[in-house]
N, C-alpha and C positions, 0 to 999 in steps of 0.2 A: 611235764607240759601236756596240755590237750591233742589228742590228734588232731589230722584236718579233718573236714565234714566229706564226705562219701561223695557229694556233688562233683560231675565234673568242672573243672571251671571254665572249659571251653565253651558247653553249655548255658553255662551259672552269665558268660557274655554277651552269648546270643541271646539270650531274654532281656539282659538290657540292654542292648540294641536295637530291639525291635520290638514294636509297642502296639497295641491292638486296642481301636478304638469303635465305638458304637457301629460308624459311618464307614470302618474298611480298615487295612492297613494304615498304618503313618509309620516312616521308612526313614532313617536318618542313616547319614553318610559318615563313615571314620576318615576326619581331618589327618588324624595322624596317632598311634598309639604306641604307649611302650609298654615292656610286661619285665623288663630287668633279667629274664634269664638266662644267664652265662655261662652255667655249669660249675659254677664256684660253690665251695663248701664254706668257707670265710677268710676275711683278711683278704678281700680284693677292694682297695681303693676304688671309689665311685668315679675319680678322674680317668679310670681306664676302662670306661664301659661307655662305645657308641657314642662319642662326641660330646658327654657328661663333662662340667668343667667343677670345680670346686674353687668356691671365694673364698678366703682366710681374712678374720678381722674386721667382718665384714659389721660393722655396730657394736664392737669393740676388739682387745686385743686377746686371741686366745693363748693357750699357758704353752709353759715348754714341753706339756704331757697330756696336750688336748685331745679329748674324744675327734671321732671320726667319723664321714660318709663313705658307708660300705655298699656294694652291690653284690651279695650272695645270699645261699639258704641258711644261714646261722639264724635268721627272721624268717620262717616261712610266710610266703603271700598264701595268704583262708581267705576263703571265700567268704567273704559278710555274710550272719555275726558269728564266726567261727570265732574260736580263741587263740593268742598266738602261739606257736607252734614253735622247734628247732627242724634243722633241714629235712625235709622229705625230698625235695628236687624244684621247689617255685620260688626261687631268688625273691628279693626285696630291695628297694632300696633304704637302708636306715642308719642310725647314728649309736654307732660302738665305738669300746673303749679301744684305745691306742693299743695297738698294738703291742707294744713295750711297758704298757701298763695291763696286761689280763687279757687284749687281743679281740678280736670281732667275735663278741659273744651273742650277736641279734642286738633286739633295739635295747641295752643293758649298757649304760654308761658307766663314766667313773668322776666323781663328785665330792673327793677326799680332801682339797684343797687348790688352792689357788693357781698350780700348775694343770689343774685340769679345768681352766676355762675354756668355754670352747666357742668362736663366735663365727659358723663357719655356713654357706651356703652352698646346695645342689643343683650348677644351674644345668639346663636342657641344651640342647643342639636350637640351633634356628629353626622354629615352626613356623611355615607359610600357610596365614589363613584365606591367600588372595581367592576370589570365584565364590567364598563362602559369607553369609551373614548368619543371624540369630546362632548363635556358635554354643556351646556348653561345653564345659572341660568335667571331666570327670573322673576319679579314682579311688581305689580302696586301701587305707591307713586305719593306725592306731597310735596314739598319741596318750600322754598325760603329764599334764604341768601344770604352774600355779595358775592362780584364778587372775584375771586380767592381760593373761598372755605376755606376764611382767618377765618370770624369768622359768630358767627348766622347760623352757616350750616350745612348739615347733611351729612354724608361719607359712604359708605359702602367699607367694610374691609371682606379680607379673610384670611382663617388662612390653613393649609396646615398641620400642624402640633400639631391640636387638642386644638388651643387657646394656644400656650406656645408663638408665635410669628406672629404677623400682619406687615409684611415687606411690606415698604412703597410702591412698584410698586405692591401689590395688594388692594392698596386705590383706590376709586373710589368719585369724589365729586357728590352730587346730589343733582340737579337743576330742576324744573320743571315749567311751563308757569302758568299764571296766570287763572283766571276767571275775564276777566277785564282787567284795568291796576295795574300792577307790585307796587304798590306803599307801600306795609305794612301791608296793611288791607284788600286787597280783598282776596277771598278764593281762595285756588289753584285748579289746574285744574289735576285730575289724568290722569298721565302716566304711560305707560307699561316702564320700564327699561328691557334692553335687553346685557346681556354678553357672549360671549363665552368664557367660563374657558378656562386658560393658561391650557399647559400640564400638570403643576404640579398638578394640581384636575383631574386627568384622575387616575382611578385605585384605590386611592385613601382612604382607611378607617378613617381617621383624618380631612375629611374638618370641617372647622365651618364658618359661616356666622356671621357677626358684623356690625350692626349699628350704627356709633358713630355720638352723639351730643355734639355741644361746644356752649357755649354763655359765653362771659367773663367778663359778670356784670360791662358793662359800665354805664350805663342806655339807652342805644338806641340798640332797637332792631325792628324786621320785622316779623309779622306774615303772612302766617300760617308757623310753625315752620316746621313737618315732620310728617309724615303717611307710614306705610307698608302697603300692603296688598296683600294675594297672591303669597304668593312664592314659586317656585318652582324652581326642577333643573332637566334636561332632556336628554336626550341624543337618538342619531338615533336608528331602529328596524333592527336588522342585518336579513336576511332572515335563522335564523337558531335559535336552541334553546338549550343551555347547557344543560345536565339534570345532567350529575354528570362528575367529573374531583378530579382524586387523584393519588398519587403516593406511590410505595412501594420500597425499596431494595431487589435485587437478588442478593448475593454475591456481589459484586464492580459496579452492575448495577445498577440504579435506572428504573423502570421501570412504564411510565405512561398510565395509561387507561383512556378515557373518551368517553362519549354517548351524543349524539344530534337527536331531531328530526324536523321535520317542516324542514328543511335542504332543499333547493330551487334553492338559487345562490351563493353560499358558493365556492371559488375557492380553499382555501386550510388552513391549520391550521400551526401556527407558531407557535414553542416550545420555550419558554425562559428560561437561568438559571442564577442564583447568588446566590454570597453568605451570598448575606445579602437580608431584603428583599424592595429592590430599586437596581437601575441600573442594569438592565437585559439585558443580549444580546443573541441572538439566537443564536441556538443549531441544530437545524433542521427545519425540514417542512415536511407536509402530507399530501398531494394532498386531498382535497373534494373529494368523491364520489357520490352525487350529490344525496340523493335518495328519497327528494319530501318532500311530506306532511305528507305519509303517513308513521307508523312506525319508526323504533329506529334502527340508525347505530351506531356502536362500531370501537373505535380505540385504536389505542394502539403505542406506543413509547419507544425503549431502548435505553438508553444513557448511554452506555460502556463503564465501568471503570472511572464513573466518580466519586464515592464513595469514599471520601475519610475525607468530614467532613459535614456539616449540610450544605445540599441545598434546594435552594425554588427554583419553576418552577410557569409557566403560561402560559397559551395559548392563543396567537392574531390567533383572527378570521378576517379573512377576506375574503371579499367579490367580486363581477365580478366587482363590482364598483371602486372598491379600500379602501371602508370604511372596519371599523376595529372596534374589541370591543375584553377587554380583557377578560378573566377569573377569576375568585377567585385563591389569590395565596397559593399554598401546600408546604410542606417540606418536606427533610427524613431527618432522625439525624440519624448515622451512631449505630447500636445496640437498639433502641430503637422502642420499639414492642408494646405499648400500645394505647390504641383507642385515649387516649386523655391526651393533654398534655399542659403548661402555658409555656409561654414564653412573657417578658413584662411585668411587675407587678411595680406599681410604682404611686407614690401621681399625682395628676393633676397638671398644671401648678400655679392652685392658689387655691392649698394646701383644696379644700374642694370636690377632686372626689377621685378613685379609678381606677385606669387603668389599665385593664390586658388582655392581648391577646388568647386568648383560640384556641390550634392546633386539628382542629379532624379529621380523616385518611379517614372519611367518614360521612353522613348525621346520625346525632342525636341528642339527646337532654341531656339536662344538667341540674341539679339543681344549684344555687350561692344562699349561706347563707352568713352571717357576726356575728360569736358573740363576745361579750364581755368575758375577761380573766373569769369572775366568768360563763360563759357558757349559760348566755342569750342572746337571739335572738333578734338582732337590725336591720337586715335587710335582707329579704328574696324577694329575685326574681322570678316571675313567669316563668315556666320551658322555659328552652331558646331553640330555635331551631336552630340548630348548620347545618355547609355546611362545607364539607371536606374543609382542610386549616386553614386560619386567620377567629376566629371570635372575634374582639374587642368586650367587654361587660367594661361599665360606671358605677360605683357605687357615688350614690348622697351621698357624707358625709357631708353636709353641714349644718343638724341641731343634728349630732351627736359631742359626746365631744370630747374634746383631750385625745389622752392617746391609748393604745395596742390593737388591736383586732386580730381576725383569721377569714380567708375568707375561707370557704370549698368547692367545687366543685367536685360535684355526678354525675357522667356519668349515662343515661338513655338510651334505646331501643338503645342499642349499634348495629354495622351491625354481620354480622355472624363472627364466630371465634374469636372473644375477649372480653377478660377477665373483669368487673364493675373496674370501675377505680374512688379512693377519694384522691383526692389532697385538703392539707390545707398549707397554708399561714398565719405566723405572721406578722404584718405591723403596726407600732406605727404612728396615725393620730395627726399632728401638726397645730393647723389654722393659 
């Protein structure tokens, strides 16, 4: 196999990150990135790597001796267009054969028959894109399989709604060039994949990232089968900087305050309302006042008599450019006075998470326990750092039993004037 290229790759990602135009700087922000290295040599299951979940049968049924998603260096991650590599130390994630069939040998499956179908997908932990638009996801693979993305190939899939649904126009097939000629056997050559998320990922708290592999145990297959490495997802640097945004009721008003600083070329700030929290239309707007670098400006917003059942807001920033980024979104519930509050509580798509939306009127923290009816403690979270609004928090059930629990949630370093607040939840877990 090829070595890697001499680049470091720490480097090799500060260049894409940061982009150099006619006019100055253009400066993009990491939404969120993974790089897969875990210090594994191979044979480490992708379900045991940072909240990585794996689908089985997922577009059909895999064999009794199905290939696998692996997270180690048996695939080294090269820098693009390096060639691929075995372990030097830059983990990957990719799809090797079973263990019990030849074992995590990099992206190198097994395609002998019918027991090695494999129909399996890589999905991601919950990415919150909320505060972000214009988003771009991006990362470096190698891939090859038949023409049409029919079978032997790898797809990347996105989900919008937390892994409950992967709707076919956000499949992507991925194909990448050779080291050599294309023929089965030669190594692939890593590429950067480059997308700009659809609207629907702007804003955002439920995206998931999914990489599905299919082989359909004919006996003819192509290696190298498929490789991640590097993913990320990003979005432009607005010349300003949220530092806090919440809302209260005055009588029949709802009234919004928020504070920015670094505030540069900021033309003016747009108010959103609904009543649910998706399809928002504006309400108002609030001229920027333009006041640099230095220091914290304060604004404020009343939208008059609109009080009359549970509303969420948000604020598009935008900018002399025309670019735009949103804010975290808040609520008022018409009587309801307490720092913190749930809204969303509910099993995951495939019955082994916890999902509940946590509302807080300002920046604090929160304790999340789980116990069992006899009042032991099966799963305790480290103290959460909560931002006025929506904060989704995940709970992993997936090597607890079936059967009743109660999830408690302890409000901490609450803001001035309110009250400690404990919310408990019963919720019978089903696998």
């Amino acid at each position: 196999m090829l070595s890697k290229p001499s680049i470091p790759k720490n480097l090799a990602l500060l260049l894409l990150f940061t982009t150099f135009t006619i006019s100055g700087w253009s400066q993009v922000s990491t939404i969120w990135s993974v790089n897969f290295n875990n210090g594994c040599a191979n044979d480490c299951i992708a379900s045991s790597y940072a909240g990585w979940t794996i689908l089985n049968n997922d577009g059909g049924v895999s064999g009794g001796s199905a290939n696998n998603w692996f997270v180690s260096c048996a695939e080294e991650g090269v820098v693009p267009p390096g060639c691929g590599s075995s372990c030097i130390g830059d983990a990957s994630l990719h799809i090797g054969a079973d263990p019990g069939s030849g074992g995590d040998m990099g992206a190198s499956f097994n395609e002998t028959g019918a027991a090695n179908a494999t129909f399996k997908t890589a999905v991601s932990p919950t990415v919150s894109t909320v505060g972000y638009n214009t988003n771009t996801l991006a990362f470096d693979f190698i891939a090859f399989g038949s023409a049409g993305c029919s079978d032997d190939r790898a797809q990347l899939r996105l989900s919008t709604d937390n892994g409950s649904t992967w709707p076919v126009g956000f499949q992507y097939c991925l194909t990448s060039v050779c080291c050599g000629a294309c023929n089965g056997y030669s190594q692939g050559q890593w590429t950067t994949y480059t997308l700009a998320l659809p609207a629907a990922f702007n804003n955002n708290p439920n995206v998931r990232i999914g990489f599905n592999w299919r082989n359909n145990g004919n006996g003819s297959g192509t290696d190298p089968s498929v490789a991640i490495d590097d993913v990320r997802i990003t979005s432009p640097i607005l010349p300003v900087q949220l530092l806090n945004f919440q809302v209260r009721q005055q009588g029949l008003d709802a009234k919004l305050d928020w504070a920015v600083t670094a505030e540069t070329q900021v033309l003016r700030y747009e108010i959103e309302r609904s009543t649910a929290p998706q399809d928002f239309r504006k309400v108002g707007s609030v001229a920027a006042r333009g006041a640099g670098n230095n220091g914290t400006t304060d604004y404020n917003y009343r939208d008059v008599g609109a009080v009359s059942g549970t509303l969420y807001y948000r604020l598009k920033m935008v900018d002399q450019n025309g670019s735009s980024n949103y804010s975290n979104i808040v609520r008022v519930v018409p009587g309801l006075n307490d720092a913190l509050s749930i809204s969303g509580f509910s099993q995951g798509a495939y019955q082994n998470t916890l999902e509940i939306d946590l509302w807080a009127v300002d920046a604090m923290t929160a304790n999340v326990e789980v116990h069992d009816l006899q009042g032991r403690l099966v799963i305790s979270l480290p103290s959460q750092n909560l931002v006025s609004g929506k904060n989704p928090v995940r709970l992993d059930l997936s090597e607890k039993a079936a059967g009743a629990y109660i999830v408690t949630v302890k409000s901490q370093k609450l803001p001035s004037g309110y009250a400690p607040v404990v919310i408990s939840r019963k919720f019978v877990m089903a696998h």
